[in-house]
N, C-alpha and C positions, 0 to 999 in steps of 0.2 A: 910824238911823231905820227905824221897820220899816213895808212897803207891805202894802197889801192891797188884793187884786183879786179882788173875784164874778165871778161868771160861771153860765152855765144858767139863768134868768132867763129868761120868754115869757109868752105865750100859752094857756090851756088850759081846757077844760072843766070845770065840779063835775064831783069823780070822778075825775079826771086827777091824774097825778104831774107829779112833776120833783124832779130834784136841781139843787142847789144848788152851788156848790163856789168855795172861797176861797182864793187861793194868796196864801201869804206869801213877802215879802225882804225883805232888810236887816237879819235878826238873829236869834236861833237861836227857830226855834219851837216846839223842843221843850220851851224853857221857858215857853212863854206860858200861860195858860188861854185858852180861846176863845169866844165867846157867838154869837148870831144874833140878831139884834133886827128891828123892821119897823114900819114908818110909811107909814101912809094917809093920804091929803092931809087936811089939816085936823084931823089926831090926833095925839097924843102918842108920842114914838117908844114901843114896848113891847118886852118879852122875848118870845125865841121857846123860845131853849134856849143852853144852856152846856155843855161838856166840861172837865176838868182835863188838866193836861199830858199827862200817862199813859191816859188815857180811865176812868181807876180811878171818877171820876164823873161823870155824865151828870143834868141838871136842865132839866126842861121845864115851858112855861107851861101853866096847864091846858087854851088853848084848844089846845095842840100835842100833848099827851099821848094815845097810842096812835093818832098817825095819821103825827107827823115822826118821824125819826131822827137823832140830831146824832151824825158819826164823824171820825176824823183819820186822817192818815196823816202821822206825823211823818219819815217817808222822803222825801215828797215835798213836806214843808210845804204842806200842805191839810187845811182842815176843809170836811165837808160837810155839807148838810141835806137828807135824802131826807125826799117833802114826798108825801105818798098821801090819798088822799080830799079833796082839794081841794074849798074850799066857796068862795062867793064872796066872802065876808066876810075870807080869805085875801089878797085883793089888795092891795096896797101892795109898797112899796119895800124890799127886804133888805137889811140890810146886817152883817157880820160885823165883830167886834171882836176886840183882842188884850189880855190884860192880863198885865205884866209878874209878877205873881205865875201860877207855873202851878198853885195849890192852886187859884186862884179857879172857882169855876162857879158865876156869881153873877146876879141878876135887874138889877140897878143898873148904870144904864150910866154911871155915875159909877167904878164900879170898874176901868173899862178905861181903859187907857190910847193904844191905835191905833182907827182906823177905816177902813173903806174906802168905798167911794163909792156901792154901792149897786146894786141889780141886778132890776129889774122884774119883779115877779109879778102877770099878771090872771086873775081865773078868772071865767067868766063863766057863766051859771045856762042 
């Protein structure tokens, strides 16, 4: 069974960064593909961005595109989300996923198969 834990998760102004970072256990993650998704109260979880095992591909939502960064580092079983210009609309709850295929870098969070618990982002105007 594979864990995953966010972490970097706060506080911050429009305009402010933060990374993000997801460590996995419990199963080799260099096979996984990996996603970031995010949910605001009262909304639909949505995509943020996905990686494939290898980092060979990289897929972002269009609200994420040229501002996040989705990276891995399969040495240390961790995926990250460097998160730049933060807007306020950005707030909600993070959460990274695993899916057992690592071609996947996919928008469907039907396609994964782990979860983890989720990791707080507010940005406030």
């Amino acid at each position: 069974q594979v864990q995953l834990v966010e972490s970097g998760g706060g506080s911050v102004h429009a305009g402010g960064s933060l990374i993000l970072s997801c460590a996995a256990s419990g199963g080799t993650f260099s096979n996984y593909g990996m996603g970031w998704f995010r949910q605001a109260p009262g909304k639909e979880r949505e995509f943020v961005a996905a990686i494939t095992w290898n980092s060979s591909r990289r897929f972002y939502a269009d609200s994420a595109k040229g501002r996040f960064t989705i990276a891995r580092d399969n040495a240390k079983n961790t995926v990250y989300l460097q998160m730049d210009s933060l807007k306020p609309e950005d707030t909600a709850s993070y959460y990274c996923a695993a899916a057992r295929n690592g071609l996947i870098a996919d928008s469907r969070p039907i396609m994964y198969d782990y979860w983890g618990q989720g990791t707080q982002v507010t940005v406030s105007s």
